[in-house]
C-alpha positions as CSV (number, residue, x, y, z in Angstrom):
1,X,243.4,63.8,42.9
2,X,245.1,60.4,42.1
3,X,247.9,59.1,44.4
4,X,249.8,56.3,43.3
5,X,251.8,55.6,45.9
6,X,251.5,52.1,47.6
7,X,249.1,50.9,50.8
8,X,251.9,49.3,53.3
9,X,250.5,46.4,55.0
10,X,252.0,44.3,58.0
11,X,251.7,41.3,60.3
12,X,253.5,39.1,62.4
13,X,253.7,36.7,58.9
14,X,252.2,35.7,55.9
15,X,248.6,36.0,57.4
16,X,248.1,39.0,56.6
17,X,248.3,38.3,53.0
18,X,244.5,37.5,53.1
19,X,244.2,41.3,53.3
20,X,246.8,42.0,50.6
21,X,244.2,39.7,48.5
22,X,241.4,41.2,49.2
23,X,243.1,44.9,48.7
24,X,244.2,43.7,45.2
25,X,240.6,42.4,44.4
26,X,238.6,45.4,45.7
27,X,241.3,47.6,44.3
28,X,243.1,46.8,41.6
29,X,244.9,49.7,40.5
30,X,246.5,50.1,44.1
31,X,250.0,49.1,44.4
32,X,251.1,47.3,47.6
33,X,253.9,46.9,49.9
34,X,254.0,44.0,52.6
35,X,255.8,43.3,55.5
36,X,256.1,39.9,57.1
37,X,258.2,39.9,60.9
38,X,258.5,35.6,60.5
39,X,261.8,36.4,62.2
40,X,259.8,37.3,65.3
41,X,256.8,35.3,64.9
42,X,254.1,34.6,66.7
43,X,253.2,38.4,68.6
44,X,250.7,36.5,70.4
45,X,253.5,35.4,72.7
46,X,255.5,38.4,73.0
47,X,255.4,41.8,75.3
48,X,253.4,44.7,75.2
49,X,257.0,46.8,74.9
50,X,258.3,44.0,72.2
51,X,255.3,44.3,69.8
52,X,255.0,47.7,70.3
53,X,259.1,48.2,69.3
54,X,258.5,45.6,66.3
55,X,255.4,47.7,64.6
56,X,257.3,51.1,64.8
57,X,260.1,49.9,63.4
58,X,257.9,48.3,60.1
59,X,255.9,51.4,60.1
60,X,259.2,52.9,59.8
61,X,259.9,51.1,57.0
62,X,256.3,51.1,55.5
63,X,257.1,54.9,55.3
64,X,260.6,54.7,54.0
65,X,258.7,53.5,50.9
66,X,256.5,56.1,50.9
67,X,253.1,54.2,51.6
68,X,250.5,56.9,51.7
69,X,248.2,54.5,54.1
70,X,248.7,51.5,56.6
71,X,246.9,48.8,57.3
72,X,247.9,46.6,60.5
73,X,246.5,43.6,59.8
74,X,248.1,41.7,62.5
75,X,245.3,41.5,65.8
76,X,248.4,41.9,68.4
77,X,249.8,45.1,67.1
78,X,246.8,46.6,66.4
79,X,245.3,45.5,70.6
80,X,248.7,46.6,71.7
81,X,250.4,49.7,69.4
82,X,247.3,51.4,67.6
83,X,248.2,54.1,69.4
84,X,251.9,54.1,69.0
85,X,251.8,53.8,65.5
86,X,249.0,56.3,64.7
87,X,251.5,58.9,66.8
88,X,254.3,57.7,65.0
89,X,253.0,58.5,61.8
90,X,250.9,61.9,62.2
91,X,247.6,62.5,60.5
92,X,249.1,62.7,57.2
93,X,249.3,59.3,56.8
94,X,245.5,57.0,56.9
95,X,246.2,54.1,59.9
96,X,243.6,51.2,59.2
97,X,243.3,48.4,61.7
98,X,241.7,45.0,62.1
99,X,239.6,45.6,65.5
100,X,237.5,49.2,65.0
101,X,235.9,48.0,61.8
102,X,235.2,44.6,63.1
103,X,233.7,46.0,66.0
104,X,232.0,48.7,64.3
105,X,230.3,46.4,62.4
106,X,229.0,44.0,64.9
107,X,228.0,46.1,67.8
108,X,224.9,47.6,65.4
109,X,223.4,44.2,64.2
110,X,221.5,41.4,65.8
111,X,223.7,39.9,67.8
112,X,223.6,38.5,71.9
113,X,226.9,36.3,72.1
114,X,230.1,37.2,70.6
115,X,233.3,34.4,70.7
116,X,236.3,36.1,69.7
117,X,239.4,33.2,69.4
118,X,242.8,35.0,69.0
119,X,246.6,34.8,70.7
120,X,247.1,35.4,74.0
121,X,248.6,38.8,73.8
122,X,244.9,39.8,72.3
123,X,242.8,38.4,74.6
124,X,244.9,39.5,77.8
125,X,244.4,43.4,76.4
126,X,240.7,42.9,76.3
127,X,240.8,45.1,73.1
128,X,238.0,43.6,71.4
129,X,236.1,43.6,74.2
130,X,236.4,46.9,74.8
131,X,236.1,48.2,70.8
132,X,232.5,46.5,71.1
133,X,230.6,47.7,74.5
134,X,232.0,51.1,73.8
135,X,229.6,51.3,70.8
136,X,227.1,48.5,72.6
137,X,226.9,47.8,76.4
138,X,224.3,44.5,75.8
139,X,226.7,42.4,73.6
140,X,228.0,39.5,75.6
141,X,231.6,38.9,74.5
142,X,233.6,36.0,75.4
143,X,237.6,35.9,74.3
144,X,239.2,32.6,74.1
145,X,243.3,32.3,73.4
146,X,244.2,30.1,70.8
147,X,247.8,30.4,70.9
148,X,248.4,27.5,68.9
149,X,246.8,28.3,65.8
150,X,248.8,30.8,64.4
151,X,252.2,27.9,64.6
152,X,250.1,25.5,62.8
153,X,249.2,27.7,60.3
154,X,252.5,29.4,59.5
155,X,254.2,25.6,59.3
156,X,251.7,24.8,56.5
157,X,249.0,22.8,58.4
158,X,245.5,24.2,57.6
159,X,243.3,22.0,57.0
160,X,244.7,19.3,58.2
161,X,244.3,16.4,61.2
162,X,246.7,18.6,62.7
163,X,244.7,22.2,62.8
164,X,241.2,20.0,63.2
165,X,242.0,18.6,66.6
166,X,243.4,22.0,67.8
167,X,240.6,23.4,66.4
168,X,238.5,20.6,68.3
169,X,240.2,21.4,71.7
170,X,240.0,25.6,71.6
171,X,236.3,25.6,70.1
172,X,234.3,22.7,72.5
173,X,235.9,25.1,74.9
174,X,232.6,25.5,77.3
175,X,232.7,29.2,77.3
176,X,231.9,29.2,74.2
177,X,228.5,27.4,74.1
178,X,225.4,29.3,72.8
179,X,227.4,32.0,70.9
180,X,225.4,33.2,67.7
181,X,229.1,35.3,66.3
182,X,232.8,34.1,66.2
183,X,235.3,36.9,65.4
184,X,238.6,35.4,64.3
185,X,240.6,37.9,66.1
186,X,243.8,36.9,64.5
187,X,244.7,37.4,60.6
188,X,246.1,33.8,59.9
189,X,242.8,32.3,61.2
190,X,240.9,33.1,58.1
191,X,242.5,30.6,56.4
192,X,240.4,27.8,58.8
193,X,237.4,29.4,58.6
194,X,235.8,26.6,56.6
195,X,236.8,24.2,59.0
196,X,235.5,26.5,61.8
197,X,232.6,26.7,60.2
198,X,232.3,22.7,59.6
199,X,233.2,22.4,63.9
200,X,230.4,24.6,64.6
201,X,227.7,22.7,62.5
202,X,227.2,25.6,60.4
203,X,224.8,27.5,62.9
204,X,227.4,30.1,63.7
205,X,227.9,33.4,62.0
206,X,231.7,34.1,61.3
207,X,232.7,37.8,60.8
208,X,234.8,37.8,57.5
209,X,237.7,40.4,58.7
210,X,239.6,40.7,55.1
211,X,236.2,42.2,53.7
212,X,235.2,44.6,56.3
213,X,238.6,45.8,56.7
214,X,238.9,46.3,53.0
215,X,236.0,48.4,52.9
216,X,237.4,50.1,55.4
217,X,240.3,50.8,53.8
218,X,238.5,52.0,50.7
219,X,236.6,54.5,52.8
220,X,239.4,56.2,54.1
221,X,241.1,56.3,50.4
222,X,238.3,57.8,48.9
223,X,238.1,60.2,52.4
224,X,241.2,61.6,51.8
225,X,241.1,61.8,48.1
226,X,244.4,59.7,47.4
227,X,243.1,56.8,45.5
228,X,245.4,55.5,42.5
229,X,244.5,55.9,39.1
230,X,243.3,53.6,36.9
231,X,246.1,54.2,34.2
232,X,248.9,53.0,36.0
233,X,249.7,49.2,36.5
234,X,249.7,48.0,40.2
235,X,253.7,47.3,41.8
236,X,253.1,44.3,44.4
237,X,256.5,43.9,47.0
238,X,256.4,41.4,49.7
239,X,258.8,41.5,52.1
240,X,259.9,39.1,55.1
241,X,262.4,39.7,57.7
242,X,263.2,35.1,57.1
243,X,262.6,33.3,54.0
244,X,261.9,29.8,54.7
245,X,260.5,27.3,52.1
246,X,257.6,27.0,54.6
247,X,256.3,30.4,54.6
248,X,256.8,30.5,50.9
249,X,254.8,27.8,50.5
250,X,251.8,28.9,52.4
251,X,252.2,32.4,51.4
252,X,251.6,31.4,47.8
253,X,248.2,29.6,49.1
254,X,247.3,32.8,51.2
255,X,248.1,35.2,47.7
256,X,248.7,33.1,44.8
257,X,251.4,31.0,43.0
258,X,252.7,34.8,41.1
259,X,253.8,35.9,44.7
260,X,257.7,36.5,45.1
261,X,258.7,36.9,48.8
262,X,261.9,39.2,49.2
263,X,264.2,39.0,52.5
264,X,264.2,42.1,54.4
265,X,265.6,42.4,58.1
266,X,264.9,45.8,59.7
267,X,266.4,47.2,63.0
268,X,265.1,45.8,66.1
């Protein structure tokens, strides 16, 4: 049976347009719905109770416009409302978040010494931490906040002097030495994963989140028998709670140049 009814997808910004991307190249006849909360950007800084009363009220939304699956692709929400939100929808409705597949993935390969870099808020839950020696007990993991990131990012400074000395300063961090894996536990970090990768010589695997999560997402599609059919033409809506010409600017490097942001506040 084919469902056309859009995927919702949501962060704390634009970030988590590198998912949208990837959704759009894996699957192509899916129409989309996006919510960026700029308004109340970064979640890496904010409560337990805030984030959690943010993500209900864009799943909310999400299912005001009847998306038949959600994908959190924001790190915060997913370490601290999974739950909330999985409730908050019922079973009817596929939840797909940015930790379980991660951790899926690399607690069943070769590895000794996981980094994970992501916002405070992350970290401080221990979520990834936890998703991993649940499924293997001899992974070392080491979390690292990188609070600063996700600002530098959002104001248009990727790849830049700016993001490579904070990038510099987070990654010599000594707790960090002899990893073999770096999970960017944050959405908006993908977008510095070359110069990660150029910082750590090259000798350090980085997990590529938008792809395992994607796959994820086409898993539980095809699970539930509800993906679209390949006669009707995709509808893409991207939504922010604050346009600013910043985050339309570096939302048209995270999707592309055809992207049209549309102003949305929701209850708070």
């Amino acid at each position: 049976m084919n469902d056309n009814r859009p995927i919702g997808v949501f962060d704390s910004g634009v970030g988590g347009l590198m998912f949208a991307k990837e959704i759009k190249r894996l699957l192509p006849n899916e129409s989309l719905v996006y919510f960026g909360d700029t308004i109340n950007l970064p979640y890496g800084e904010k409560s337990k109770e805030q984030i959690t009363r943010f993500s209900l009220n864009i799943t909310r939304f999400l299912r005001e416009n009847n998306c038949k699956a959600i994908v959190i692709a924001c790190n915060s929400a997913t370490a601290n409302s999974l739950k909330e939100i999985k409730d908050f929808v019922g079973k009817d409705i596929p939840v797909i978040d940015v930790i379980s597949p991660i951790a899926e993935k690399v607690s069943f390969e070769l590895r000794e010494q996981i980094g994970v870099i992501a916002t405070k808020t992350t970290v401080k839950s221990g979520a990834y931490k936890k998703s991993i020696r649940k499924r293997n007990k001899h992974i070392n993991i080491i979390e690292v906040a990188t609070p600063l990131l996700v600002p530098v990012i959002e104001e248009g400074f990727a790849n830049s002097s700016i993001s490579k000395a904070v990038l510099e300063t987070y990654l010599l961090n000594k707790k960090l030495e002899g990893i073999d894996t770096i999970i960017l536990g944050c959405t908006h970090y993908t977008f510095l994963e070359k110069e990660i990768n150029q910082l750590l010589g090259g000798k350090v695997d980085i997990v590529n989140s938008p792809l395992i999560v994607v796959n994820q997402v086409i898993y539980q599609l095809t699970k539930a028998n509800i993906l679209a059919s390949k006669e009707v033409d995709p509808i893409y809506n991207f939504y922010v709670s604050k346009i600013t010409d910043t985050n339309t600017r570096v939302a048209k490097k995270f999707f592309g140049k055809e992207i049209e942001l549309i102003e949305q506040q929701i209850e708070n």
